[in-house]
C-alpha positions as CSV (number, residue, x, y, z in Angstrom):
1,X,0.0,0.0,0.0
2,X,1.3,3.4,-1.1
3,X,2.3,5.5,1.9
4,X,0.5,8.8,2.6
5,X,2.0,12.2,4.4
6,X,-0.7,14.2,5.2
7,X,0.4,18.5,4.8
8,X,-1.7,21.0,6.3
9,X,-3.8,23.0,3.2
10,X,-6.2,25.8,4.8
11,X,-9.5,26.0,3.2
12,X,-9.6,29.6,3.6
13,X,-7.3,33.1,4.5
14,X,-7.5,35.2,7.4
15,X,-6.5,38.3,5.5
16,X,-3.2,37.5,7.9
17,X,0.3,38.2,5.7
18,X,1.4,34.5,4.9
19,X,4.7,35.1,7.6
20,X,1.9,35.8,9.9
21,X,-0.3,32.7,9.5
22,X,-0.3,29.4,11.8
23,X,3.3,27.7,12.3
24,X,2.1,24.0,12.2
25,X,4.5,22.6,10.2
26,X,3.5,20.0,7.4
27,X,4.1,15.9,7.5
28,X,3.2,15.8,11.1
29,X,0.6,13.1,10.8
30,X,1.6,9.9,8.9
31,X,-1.2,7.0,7.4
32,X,-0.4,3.7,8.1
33,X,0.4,1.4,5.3
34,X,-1.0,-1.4,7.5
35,X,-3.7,-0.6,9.9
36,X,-4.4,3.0,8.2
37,X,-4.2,4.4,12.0
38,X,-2.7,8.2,12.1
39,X,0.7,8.1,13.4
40,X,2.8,11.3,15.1
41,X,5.5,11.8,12.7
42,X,8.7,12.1,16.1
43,X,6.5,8.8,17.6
44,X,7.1,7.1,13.9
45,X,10.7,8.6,13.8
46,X,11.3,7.1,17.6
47,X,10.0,3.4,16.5
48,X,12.7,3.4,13.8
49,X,9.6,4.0,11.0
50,X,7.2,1.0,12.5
51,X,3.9,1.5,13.4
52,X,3.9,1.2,16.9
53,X,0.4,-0.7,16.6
54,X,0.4,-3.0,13.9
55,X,4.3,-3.3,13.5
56,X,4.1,-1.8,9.6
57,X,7.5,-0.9,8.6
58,X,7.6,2.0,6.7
59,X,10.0,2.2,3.9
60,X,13.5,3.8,5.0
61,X,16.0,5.7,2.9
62,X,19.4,4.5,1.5
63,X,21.0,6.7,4.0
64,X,18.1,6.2,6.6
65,X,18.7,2.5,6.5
66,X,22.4,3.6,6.9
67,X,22.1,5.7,9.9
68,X,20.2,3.5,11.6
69,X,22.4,1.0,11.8
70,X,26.1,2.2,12.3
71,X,27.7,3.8,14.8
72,X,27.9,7.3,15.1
73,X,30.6,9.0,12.2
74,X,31.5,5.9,11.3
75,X,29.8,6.0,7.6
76,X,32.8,6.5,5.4
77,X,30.8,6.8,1.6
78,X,32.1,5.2,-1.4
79,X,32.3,6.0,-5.0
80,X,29.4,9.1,-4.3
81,X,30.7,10.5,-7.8
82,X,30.1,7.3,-9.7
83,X,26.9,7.7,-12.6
84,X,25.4,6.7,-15.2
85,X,26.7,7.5,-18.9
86,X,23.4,6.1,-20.2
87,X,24.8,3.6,-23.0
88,X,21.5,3.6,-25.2
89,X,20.8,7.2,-25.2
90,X,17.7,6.7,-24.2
91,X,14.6,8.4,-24.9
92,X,11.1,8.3,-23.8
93,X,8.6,11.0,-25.1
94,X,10.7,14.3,-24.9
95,X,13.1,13.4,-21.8
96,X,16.1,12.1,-21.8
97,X,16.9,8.8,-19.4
98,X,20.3,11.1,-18.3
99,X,18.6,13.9,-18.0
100,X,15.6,11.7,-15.7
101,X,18.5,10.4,-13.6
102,X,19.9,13.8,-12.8
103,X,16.8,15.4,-11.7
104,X,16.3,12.6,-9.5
105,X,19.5,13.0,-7.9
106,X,18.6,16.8,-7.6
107,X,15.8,16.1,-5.5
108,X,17.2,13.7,-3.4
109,X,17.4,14.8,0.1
110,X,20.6,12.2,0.4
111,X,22.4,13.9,-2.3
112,X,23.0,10.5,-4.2
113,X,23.8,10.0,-7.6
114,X,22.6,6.6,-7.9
115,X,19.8,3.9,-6.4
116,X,23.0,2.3,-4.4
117,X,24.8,3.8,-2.0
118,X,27.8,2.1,-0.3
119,X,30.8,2.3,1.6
120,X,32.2,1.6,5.2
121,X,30.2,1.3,8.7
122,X,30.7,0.2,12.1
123,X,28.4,-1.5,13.8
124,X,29.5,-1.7,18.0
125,X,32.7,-1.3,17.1
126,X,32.5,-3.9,13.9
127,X,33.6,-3.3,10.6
128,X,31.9,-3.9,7.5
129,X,31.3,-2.6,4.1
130,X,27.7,-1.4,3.4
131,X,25.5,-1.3,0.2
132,X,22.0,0.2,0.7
133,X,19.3,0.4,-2.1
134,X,17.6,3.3,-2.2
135,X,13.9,2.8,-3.7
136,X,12.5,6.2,-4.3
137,X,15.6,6.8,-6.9
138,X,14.1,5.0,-10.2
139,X,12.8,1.9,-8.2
140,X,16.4,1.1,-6.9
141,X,16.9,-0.2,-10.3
142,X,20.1,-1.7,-11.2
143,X,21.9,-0.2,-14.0
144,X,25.8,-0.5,-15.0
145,X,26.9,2.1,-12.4
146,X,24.5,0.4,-8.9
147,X,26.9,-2.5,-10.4
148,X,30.1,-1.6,-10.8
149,X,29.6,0.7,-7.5
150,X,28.8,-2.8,-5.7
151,X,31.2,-4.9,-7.4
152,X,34.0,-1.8,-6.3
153,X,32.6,-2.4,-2.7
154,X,33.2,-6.1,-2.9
155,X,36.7,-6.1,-3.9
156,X,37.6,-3.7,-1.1
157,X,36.1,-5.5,1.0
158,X,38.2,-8.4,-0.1
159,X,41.1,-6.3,0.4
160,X,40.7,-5.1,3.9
161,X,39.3,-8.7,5.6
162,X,35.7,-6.6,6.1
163,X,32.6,-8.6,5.4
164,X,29.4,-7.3,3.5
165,X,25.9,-6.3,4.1
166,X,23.5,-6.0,1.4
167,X,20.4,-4.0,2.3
168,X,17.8,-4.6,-1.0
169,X,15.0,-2.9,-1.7
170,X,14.2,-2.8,-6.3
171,X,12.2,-3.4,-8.7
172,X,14.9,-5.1,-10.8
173,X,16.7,-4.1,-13.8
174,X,16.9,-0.5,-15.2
175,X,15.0,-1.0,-18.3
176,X,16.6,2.2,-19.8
177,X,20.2,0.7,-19.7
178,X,18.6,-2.8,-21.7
179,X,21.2,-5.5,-21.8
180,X,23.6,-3.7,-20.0
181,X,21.3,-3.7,-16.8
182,X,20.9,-7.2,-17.8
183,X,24.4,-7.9,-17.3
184,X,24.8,-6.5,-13.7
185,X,23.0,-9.6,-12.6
186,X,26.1,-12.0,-13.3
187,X,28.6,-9.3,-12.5
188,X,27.6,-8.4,-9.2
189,X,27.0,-12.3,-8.2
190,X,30.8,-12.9,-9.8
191,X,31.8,-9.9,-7.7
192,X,31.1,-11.4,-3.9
193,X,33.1,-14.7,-5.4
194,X,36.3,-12.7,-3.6
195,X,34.4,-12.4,-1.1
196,X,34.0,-16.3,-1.1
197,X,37.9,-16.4,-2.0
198,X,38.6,-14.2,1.0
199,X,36.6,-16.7,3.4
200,X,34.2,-13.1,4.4
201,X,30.8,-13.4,4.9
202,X,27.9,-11.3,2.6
203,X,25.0,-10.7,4.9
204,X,22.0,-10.0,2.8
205,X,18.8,-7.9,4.4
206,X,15.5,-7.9,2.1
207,X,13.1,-5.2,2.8
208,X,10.1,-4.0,1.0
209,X,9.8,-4.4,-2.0
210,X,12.6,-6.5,-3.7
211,X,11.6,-8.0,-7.0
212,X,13.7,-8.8,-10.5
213,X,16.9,-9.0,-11.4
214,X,18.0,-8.0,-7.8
215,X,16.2,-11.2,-5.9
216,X,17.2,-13.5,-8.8
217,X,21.0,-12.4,-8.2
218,X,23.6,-11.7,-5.4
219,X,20.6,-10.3,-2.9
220,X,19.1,-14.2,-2.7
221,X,22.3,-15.9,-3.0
222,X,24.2,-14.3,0.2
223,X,25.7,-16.8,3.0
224,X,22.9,-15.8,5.8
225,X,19.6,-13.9,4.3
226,X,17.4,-12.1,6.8
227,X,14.1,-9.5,5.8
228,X,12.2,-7.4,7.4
229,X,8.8,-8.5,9.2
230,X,6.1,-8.2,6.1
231,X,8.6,-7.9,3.3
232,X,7.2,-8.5,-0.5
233,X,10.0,-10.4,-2.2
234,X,9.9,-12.1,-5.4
235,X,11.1,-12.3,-8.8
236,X,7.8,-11.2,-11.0
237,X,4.4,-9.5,-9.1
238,X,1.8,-12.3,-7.9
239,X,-0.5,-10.9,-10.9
240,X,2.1,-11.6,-13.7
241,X,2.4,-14.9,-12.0
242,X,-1.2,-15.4,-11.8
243,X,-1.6,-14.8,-15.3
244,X,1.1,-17.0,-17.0
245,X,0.4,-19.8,-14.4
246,X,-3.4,-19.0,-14.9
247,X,-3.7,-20.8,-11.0
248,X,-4.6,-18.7,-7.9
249,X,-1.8,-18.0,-5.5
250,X,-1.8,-18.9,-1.5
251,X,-2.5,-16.0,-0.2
252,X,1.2,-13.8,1.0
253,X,2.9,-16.1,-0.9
254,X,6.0,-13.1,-1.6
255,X,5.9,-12.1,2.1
256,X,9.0,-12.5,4.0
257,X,7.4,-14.7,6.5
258,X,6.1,-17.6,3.6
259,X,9.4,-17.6,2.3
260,X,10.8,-17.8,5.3
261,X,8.7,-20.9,6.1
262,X,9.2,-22.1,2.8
263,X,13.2,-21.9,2.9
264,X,14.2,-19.1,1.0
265,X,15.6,-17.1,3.6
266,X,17.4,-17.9,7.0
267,X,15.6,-15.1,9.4
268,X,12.9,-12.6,9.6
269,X,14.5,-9.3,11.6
270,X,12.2,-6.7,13.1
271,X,13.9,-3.5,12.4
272,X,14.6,-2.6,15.9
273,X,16.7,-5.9,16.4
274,X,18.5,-6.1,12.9
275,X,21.8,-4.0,14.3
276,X,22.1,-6.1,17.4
277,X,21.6,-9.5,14.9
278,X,24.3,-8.5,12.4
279,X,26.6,-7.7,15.7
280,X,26.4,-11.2,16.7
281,X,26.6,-12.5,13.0
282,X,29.4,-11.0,12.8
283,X,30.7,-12.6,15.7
284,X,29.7,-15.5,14.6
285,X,31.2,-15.9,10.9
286,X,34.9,-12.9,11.1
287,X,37.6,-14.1,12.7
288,X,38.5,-11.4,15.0
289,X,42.3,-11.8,14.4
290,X,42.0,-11.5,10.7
291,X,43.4,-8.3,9.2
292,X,44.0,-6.6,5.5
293,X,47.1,-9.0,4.9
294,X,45.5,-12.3,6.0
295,X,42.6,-11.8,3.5
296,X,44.7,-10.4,0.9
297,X,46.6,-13.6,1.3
298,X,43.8,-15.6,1.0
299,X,43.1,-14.0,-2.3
300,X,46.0,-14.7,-4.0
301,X,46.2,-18.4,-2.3
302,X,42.7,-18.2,-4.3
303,X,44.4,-17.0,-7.8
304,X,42.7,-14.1,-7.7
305,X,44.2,-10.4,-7.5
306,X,44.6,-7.8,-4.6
307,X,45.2,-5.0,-7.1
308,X,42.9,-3.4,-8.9
């Protein structure tokens, strides 16, 4: 369900000067996604964006998602200059895809360039590399540059002995790149092979919605996958489903919790516990005496180059 910010619109004029009318500020009420209930936008912001009655979580940022789970000043951003050069020249109606993109970065209240957003975090002191999805930049599409941002991310991470959280949120491949968003899918799942080289964990975390090219790549094919409570994930939308299989779906069969039940992923998270899980994943999976030269090491033991 689409969310709705309510802003305050006054059905008539005092005659006042506009610097003189009310100061209620706009988006203080939020609708519910879930149970439609009204919720006090600082009582939202304080429940980490979940309904604090029907546990709807609301969808976050790229740099939201971020800041929520790293330490404080520990977000060290990667490749923020990194763009599309739109390969196809693409065109639809009188606009430009480049042109599309830019204005979308222009109105971006995280300044970013692209759908991904990545670099280094700390989470209790832990060190990992980060790569957020951002939906409200084209869908959090993947074109050539979410890829090579994410493969860049994965080698560094191979480099400095760091393992890798993937937080996904898309609606698959960027339709405006055509066969070169095709390709991301193979190039991004090849990337977190150093990881595999390296012996480093990828943590993925699926939250609402994550469909395509995305799902069917490196986000469902991670060494421990965790969503979010009520998650739609999937590869095509139940009614495209419904139609070529012309059969009638169980209902939530894309939910995080079905697929959870049916195997697909490891763990469902509620938001408010998802930094304390990774900490002990973490734990769990990094060798706490590994550094930079061990896993470079390992990479070359593994025939595959530090350089790069």
């Amino acid at each position: 369900m689409r969310e709705i910010i309510f802003r305050r619109k006054p059905s008539f004029r005092t005659g006042r000067d506009d610097d003189q009318q009310s100061n209620v500020p706009d988006d203080m009420w939020r609708k519910c996604g879930g149970c439609g209930d009204l919720i006090y936008a600082r009582e939202l912001e304080r429940a980490h964006h979940v309904c604090p009655r029907c546990s709807y979580h609301f969808r976050l940022s790229a740099r939201q998602r971020i800041e929520l789970l790293a330490d404080a000043d520990s977000y060290e951003p990667w490749d923020e200059s990194l763009t599309t050069n739109d390969p196809l020249n693409f065109t639809t109606g009188n606009e430009r895809y480049i042109e599309r993109a830019r204005a979308i970065a222009a109105r971006s209240d995280n300044d970013a360039n692209e759908a991904l957003s990545s670099g280094r975090i700390e989470i209790d002191g832990r060190p990992l590399v980060v790569a957020a999805t951002d939906f409200s930049f084209m869908g959090a599409s993947m074109g050539s540059a979410y890829g090579e941002k994410l493969a860049r991310a994965c080698r560094r991470a191979a480099e400095r002995g760091l393992p890798v959280l993937t937080i996904s949120s898309s609606g698959g491949a960027r339709m405006q790149e055509g066969l070169f968003s095709l390709m991301q899918m193979a190039k991004t799942t090849a990337a977190f092979d150093l990881l595999r080289a390296a012996r480093l964990p990828h943590f993925s975390l699926l939250v609402d919605p994550c469909y395509g090219g995305v799902t069917a790549s490196y986000a469902a094919t991670a060494d421990i996958v965790i969503a979010e409570p009520g998650a739609r994930i999937g590869f095509a939308g139940p009614r495209v489903i419904e139609q070529v299989t012309r059969q009638k779906l169980p209902e939530g069969f894309q939910t995080a919790e079905f697929l959870l039940d049916h195997g697909l992923i490891d763990q469902v998270v509620p938001r408010a516990e998802v930094r304390a899980t990774l900490a002990t994943l973490i734990d769990l999976f990094v060798p706490q005496s590994l550094n930079a030269q061990q896993a470079a090491a390992r990479l070359v033991g593994a025939g595959v180059s530090s350089g790069g």
